[in-house]
C-alpha atoms as a printed R data frame, in Angstrom:
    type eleno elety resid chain resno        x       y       z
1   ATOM     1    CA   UNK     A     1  -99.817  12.783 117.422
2   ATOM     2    CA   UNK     A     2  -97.958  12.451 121.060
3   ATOM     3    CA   UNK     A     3  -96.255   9.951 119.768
4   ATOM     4    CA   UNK     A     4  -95.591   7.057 117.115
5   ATOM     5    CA   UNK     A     5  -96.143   3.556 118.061
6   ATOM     6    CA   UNK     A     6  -93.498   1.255 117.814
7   ATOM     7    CA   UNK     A     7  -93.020  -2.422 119.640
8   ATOM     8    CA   UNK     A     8  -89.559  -2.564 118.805
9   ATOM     9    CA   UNK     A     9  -88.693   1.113 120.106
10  ATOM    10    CA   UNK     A    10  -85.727   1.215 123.162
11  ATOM    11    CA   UNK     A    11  -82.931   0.044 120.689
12  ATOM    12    CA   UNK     A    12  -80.168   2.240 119.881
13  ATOM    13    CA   UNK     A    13  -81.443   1.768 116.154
14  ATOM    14    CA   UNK     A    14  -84.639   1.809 114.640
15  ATOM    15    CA   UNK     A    15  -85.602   1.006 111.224
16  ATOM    16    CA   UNK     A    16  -89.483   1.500 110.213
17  ATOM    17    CA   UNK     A    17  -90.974   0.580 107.136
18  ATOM    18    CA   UNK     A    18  -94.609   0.130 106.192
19  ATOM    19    CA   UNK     A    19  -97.267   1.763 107.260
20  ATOM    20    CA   UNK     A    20  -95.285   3.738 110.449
21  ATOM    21    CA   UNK     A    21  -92.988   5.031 107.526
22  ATOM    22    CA   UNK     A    22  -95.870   5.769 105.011
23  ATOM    23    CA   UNK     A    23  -96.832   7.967 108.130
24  ATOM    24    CA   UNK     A    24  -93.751   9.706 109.010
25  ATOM    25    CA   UNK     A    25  -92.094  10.211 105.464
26  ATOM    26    CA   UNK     A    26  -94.755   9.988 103.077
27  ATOM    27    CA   UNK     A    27  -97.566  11.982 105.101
28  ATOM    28    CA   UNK     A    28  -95.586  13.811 107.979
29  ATOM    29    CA   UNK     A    29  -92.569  14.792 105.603
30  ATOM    30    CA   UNK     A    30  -90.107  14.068 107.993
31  ATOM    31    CA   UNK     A    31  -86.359  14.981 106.937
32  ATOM    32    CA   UNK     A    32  -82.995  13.516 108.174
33  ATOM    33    CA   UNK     A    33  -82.099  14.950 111.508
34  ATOM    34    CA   UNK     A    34  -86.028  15.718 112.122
35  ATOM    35    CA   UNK     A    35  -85.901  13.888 116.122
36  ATOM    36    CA   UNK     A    36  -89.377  11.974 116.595
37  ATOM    37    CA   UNK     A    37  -90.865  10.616 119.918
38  ATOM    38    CA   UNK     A    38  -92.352   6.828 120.162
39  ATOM    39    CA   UNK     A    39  -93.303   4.713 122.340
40  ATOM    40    CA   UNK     A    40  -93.715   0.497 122.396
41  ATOM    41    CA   UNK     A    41  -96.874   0.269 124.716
42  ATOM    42    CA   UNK     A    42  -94.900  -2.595 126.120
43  ATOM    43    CA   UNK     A    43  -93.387  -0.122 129.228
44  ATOM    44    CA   UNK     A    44  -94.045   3.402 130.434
45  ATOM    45    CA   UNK     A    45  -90.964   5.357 128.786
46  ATOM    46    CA   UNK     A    46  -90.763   7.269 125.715
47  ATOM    47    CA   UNK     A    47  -87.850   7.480 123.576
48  ATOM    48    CA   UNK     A    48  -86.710  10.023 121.410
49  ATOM    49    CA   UNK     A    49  -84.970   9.204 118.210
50  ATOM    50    CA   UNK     A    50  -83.239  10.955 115.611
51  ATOM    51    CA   UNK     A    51  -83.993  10.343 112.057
52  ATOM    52    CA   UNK     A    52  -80.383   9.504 110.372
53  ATOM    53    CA   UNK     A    53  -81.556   7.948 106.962
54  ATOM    54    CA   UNK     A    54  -84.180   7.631 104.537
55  ATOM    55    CA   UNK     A    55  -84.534   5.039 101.951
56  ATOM    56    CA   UNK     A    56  -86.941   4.237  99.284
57  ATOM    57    CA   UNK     A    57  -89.095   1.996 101.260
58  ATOM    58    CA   UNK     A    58  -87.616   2.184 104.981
59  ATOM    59    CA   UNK     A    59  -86.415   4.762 107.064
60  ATOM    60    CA   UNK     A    60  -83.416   4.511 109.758
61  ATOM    61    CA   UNK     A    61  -83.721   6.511 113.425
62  ATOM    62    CA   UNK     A    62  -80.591   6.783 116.300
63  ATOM    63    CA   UNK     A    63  -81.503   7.274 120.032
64  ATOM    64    CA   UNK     A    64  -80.975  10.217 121.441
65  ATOM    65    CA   UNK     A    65  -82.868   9.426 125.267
66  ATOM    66    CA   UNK     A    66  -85.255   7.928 126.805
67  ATOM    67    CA   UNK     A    67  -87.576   9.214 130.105
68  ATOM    68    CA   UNK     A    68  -89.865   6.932 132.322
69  ATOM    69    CA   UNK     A    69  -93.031   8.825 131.545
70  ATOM    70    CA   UNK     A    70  -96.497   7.429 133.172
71  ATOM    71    CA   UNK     A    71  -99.580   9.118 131.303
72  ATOM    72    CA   UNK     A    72 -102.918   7.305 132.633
73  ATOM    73    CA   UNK     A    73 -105.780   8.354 134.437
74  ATOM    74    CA   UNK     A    74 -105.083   8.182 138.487
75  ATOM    75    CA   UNK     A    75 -108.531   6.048 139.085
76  ATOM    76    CA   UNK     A    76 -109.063   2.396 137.387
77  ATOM    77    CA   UNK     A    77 -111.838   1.127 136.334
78  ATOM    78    CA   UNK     A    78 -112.880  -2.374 134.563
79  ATOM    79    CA   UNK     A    79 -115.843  -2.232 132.358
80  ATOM    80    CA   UNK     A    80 -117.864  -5.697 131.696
81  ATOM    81    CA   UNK     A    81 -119.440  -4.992 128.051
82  ATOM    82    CA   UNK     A    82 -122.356  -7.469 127.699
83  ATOM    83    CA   UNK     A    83 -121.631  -7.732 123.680
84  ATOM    84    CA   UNK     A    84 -122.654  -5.615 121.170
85  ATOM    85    CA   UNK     A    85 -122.305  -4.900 117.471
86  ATOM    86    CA   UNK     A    86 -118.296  -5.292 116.754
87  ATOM    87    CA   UNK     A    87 -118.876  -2.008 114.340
88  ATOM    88    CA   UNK     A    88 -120.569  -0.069 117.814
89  ATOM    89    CA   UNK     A    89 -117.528  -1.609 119.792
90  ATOM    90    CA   UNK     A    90 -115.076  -0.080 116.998
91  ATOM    91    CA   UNK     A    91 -116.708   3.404 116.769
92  ATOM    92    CA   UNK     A    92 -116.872   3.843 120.642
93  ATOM    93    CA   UNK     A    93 -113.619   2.281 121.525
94  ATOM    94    CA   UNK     A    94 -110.968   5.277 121.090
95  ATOM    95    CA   UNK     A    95 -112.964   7.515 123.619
96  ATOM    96    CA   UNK     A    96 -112.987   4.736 126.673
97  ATOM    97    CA   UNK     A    97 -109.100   4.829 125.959
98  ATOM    98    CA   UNK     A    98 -108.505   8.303 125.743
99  ATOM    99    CA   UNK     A    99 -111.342   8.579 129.092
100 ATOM   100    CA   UNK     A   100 -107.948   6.473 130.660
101 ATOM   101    CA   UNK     A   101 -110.599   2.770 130.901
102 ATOM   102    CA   UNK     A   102 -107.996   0.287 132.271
103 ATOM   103    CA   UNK     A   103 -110.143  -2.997 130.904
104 ATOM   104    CA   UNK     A   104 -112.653  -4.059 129.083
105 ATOM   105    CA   UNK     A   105 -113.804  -7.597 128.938
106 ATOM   106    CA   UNK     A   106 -116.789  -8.274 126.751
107 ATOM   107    CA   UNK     A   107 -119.435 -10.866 128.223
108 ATOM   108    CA   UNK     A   108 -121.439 -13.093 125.708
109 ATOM   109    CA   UNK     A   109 -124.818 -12.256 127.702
110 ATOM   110    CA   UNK     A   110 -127.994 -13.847 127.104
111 ATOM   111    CA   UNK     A   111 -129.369 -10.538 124.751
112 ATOM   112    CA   UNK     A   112 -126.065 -10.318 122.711
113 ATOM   113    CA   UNK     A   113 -126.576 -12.127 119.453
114 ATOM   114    CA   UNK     A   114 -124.494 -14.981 119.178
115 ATOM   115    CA   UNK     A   115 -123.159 -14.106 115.653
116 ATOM   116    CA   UNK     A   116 -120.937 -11.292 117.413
117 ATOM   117    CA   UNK     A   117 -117.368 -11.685 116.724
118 ATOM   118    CA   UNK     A   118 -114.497  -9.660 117.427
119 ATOM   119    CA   UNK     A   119 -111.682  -8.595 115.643
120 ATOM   120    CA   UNK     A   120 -109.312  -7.814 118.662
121 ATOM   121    CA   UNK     A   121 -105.816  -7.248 116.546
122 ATOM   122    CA   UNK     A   122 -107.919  -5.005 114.785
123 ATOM   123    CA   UNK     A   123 -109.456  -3.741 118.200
124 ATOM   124    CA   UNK     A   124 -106.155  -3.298 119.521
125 ATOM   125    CA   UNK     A   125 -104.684  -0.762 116.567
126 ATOM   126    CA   UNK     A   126 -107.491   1.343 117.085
127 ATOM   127    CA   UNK     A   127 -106.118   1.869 120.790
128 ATOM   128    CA   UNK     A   128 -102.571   2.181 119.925
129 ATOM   129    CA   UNK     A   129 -103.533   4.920 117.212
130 ATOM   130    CA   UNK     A   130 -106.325   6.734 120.198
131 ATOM   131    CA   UNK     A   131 -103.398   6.589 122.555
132 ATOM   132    CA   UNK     A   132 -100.653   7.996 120.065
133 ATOM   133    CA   UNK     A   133 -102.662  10.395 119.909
134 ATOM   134    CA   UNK     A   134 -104.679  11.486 123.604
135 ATOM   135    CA   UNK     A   135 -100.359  10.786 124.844
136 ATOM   136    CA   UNK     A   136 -101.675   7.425 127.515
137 ATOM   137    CA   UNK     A   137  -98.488   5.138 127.629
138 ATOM   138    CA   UNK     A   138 -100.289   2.201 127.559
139 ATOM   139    CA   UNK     A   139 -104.165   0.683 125.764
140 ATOM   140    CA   UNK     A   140 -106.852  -0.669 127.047
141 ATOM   141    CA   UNK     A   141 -106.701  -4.407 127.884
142 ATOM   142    CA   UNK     A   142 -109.424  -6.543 126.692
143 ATOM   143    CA   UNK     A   143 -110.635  -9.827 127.569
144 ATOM   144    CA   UNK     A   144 -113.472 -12.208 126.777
145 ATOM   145    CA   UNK     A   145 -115.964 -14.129 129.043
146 ATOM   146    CA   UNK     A   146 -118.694 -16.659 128.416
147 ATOM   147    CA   UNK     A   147 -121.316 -15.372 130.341
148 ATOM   148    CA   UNK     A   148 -121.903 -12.591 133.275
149 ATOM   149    CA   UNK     A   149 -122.141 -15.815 135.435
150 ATOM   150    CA   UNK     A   150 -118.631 -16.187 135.334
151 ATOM   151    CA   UNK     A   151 -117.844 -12.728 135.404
152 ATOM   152    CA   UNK     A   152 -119.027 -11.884 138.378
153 ATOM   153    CA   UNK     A   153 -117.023 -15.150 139.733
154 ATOM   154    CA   UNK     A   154 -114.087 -14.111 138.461
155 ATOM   155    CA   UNK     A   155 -114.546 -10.390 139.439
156 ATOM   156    CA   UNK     A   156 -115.739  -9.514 143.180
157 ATOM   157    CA   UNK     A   157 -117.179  -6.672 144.011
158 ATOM   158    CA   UNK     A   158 -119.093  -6.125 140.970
159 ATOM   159    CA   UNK     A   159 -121.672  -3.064 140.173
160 ATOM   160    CA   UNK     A   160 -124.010  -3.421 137.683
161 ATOM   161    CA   UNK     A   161 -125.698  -0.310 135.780
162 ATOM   162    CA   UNK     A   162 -129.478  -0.957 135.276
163 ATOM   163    CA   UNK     A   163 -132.914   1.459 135.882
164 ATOM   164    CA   UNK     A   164 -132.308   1.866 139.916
165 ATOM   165    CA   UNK     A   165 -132.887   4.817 142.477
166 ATOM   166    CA   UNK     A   166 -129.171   4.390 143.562
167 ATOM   167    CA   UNK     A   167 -127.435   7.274 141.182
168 ATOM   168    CA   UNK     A   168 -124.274   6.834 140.249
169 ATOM   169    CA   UNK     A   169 -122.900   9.532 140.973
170 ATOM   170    CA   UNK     A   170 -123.214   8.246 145.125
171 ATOM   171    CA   UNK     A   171 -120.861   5.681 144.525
172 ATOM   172    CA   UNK     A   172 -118.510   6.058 142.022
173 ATOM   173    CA   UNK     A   173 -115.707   6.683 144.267
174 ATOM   174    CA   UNK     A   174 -116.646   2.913 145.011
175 ATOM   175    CA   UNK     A   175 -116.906   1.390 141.203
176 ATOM   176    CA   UNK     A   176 -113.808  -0.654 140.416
177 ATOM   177    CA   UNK     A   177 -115.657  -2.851 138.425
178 ATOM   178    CA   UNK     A   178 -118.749  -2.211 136.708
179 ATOM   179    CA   UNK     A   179 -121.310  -4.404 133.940
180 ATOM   180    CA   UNK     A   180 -123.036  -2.381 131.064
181 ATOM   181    CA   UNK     A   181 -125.587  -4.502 129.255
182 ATOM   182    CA   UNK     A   182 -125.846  -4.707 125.609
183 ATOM   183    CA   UNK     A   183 -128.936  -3.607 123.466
184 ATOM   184    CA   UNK     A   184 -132.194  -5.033 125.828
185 ATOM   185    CA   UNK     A   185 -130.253  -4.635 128.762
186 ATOM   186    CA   UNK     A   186 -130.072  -7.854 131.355
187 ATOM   187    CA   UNK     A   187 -132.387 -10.593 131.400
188 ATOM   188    CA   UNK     A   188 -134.314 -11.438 134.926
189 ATOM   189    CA   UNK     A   189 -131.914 -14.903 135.041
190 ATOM   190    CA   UNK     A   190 -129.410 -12.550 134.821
191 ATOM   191    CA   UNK     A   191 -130.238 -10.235 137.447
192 ATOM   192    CA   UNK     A   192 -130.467 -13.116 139.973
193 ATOM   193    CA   UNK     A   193 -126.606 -12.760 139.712
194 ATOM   194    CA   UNK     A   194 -126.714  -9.119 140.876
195 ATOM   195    CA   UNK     A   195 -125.501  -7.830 144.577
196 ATOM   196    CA   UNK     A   196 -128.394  -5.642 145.310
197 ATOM   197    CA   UNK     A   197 -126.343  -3.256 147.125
198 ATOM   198    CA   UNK     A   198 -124.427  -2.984 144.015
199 ATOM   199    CA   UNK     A   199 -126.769  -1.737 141.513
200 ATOM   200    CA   UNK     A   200 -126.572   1.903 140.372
201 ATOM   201    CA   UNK     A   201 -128.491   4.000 137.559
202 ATOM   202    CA   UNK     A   202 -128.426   7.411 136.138
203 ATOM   203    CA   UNK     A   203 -130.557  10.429 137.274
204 ATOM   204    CA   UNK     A   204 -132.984   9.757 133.962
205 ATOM   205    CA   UNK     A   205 -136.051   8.704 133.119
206 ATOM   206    CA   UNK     A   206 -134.802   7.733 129.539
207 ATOM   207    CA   UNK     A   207 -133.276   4.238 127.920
208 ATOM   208    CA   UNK     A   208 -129.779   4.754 126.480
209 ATOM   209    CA   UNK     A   209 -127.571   2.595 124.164
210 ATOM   210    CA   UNK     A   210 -125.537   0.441 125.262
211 ATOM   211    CA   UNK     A   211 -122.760   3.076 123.922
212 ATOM   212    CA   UNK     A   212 -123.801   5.771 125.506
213 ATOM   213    CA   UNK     A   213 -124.619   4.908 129.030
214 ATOM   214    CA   UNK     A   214 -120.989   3.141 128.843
215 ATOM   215    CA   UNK     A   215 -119.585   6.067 127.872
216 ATOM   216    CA   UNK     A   216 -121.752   7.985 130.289
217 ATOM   217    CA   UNK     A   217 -120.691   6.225 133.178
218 ATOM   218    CA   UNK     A   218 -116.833   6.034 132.731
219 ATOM   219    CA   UNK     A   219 -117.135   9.574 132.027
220 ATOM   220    CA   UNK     A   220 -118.659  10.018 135.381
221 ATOM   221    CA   UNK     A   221 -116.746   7.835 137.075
222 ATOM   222    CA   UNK     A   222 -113.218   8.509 135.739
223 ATOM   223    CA   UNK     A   223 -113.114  12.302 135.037
């Protein structure tokens, strides 16, 4: 781990308890005057703390310093998910994080089956624990919409990833925003919505998941 999360970290004093102190005490072994880095996702500094007490059930920590520390990828990029499986969403989630993804927002499309929930608080500690770990100061930001209508409304300059002779790879020095679709891809209502100058594809012949050509494509685009 880079780091431990902690929203309340940048106080002179620290107490954990819980889970964070399961991890630390419990599982890392951590000993009075063992100094420990964490972060609160809530700024870009990290803060170093000095472990001063240990209790049954809580743990006490002293600051030592802090340092303005910025660890993200240098190129954004927002991802529209047309909405998949929540447990495909969970699985593939750390890796767009630690790939430095800036936001996802996950569009109920006209393929995605309309039982599809989301769990975001439980969405959101699977980021904080990908970035304690890859070291990224802050998680990916997720958002909803009701349909890739008003997506692309809300979003200008949109690219869209579907079959297309346009590779990638041409324009992702371009792609600030781009729509994955979920499993069936778009629907022809759907692709009335596209800017045809904004359509890209992949250098295969082959159908992907949904997961993997999202993955594929912030990969490309990002690293």
């Amino acid at each position: 781990m880079q780091f431990t999360y902690d929203i309340n970290c940048g106080s002179s004093s620290l107490e954990i308890s819980d889970d964070t102190y399961k991890y630390l005490i419990k599982a890392r072994r951590h000993k009075i005057d063992d100094e420990i880095y964490f972060r609160n996702l809530k700024d870009n500094a990290i803060y170093l703390y000095k472990l001063i007490s240990i209790s049954r059930r809580s743990a006490i920590l002293s600051l030592i310093s802090s340092e303005e520390k910025e660890v993200e990828n240098k190129n954004d990029l927002h991802l529209g998910w047309c909405l998949v499986d929540p447990k495909t969403v969970e699985k593939y989630l750390a890796s767009l994080n630690e790939l430095g993804v800036k936001k996802i927002t996950f569009i109920l499309c006209e393929y995605s089956q309309k039982n599809f929930k989301l769990n975001i608080e439980k969405l959101e500690k699977i980021l904080i624990n990908s970035s304690s770990q890859c070291g990224r100061s802050s998680i990916i930001k997720l958002e909803l919409s009701d349909s890739l209508e008003q997506f692309v409304k809300q979003n200008e300059d949109t690219y869209f990833l579907d079959f297309c002779e346009t590779s990638i790879d041409d324009k992702k020095s371009d792609i600030k925003t781009l729509v994955i679709g979920c499993e069936g891809g778009f629907s022809n209502d759907e692709r009335f919505t596209f800017n045809k100058d904004n359509i890209v594809g992949f250098n295969s012949s082959l159908i992907l998941r949904s997961e993997t050509a999202i993955l594929s494509a912030s990969s490309k685009i990002l690293i």
